[in-house]
C-alpha positions in Angstrom: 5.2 -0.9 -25.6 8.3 -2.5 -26.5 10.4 0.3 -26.5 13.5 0.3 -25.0 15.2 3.5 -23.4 18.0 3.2 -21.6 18.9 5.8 -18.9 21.7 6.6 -16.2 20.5 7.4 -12.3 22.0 7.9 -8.8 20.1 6.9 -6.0 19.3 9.1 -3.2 16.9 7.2 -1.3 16.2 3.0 -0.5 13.6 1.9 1.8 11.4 -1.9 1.3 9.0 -0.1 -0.9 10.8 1.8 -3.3 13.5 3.9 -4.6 14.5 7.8 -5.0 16.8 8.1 -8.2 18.2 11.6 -10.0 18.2 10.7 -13.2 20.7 12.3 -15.6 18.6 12.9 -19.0 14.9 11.7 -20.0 11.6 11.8 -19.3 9.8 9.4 -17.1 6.0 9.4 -16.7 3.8 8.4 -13.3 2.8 5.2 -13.7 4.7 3.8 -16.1 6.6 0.4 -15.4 10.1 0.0 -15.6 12.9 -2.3 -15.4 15.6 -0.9 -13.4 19.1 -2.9 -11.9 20.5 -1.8 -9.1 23.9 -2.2 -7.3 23.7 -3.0 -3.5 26.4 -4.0 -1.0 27.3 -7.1 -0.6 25.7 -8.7 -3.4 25.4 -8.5 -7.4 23.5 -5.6 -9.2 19.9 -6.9 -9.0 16.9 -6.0 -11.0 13.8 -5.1 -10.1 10.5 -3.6 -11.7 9.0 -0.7 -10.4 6.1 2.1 -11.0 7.2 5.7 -11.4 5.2 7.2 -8.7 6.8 10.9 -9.5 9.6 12.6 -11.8 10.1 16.3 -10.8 13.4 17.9 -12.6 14.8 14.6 -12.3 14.4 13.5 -9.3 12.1 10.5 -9.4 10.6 8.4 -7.2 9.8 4.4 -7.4 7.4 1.7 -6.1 8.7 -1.6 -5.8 6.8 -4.3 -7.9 6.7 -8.1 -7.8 9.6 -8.4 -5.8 10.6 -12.3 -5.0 11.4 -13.1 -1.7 15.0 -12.8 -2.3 14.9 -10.0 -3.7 12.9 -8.0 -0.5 15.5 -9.5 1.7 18.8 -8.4 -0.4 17.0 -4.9 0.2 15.8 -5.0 3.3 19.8 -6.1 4.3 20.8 -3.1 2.2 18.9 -1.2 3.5 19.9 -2.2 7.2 23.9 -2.4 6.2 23.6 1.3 4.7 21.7 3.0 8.0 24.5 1.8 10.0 27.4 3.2 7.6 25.7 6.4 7.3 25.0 7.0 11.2 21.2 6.8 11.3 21.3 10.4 10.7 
């Protein structure tokens, strides 16, 4: 509790409910709470809390928390803009 630890990721998977990141260096535990900003299209890095729900190797997963209503619906566009770019593969 109020520490600070800043640390450097690159998504790999967005959905409503959450996040996949590879994070370059640290240690993240399940469960813990964290602030996180991300970028998405179209609109100004946004941030958004979230539960570690895993962290293998550095590749961690997220759960969405406390999102405003704004907030769901920049994603859920993201999320809609981003399937059609990539092909719905």
């Amino acid at each position: 509790p109020g520490n600070e630890t800043r640390l450097w990721g690159r998504s790999t998977d967005l959905c409503r409910e959450g996040i996949g990141v590879t994070v370059t260096t640290g240690e993240l535990t399940p469960e813990e709470l964290v602030t996180m900003q991300i970028p998405l299209p179209s609109t100004k890095p946004m941030n958004v809390r979230a539960l570690v729900r895993y962290c293998n190797q550095g590749r961690c997963g997220f759960e969405f928390v406390d999102l405003r209503n704004q907030q769901n619906e920049a994603i859920e566009a993201a999320c809609e803009k981003l399937s059609k770019t990539s092909g719905d593969r």
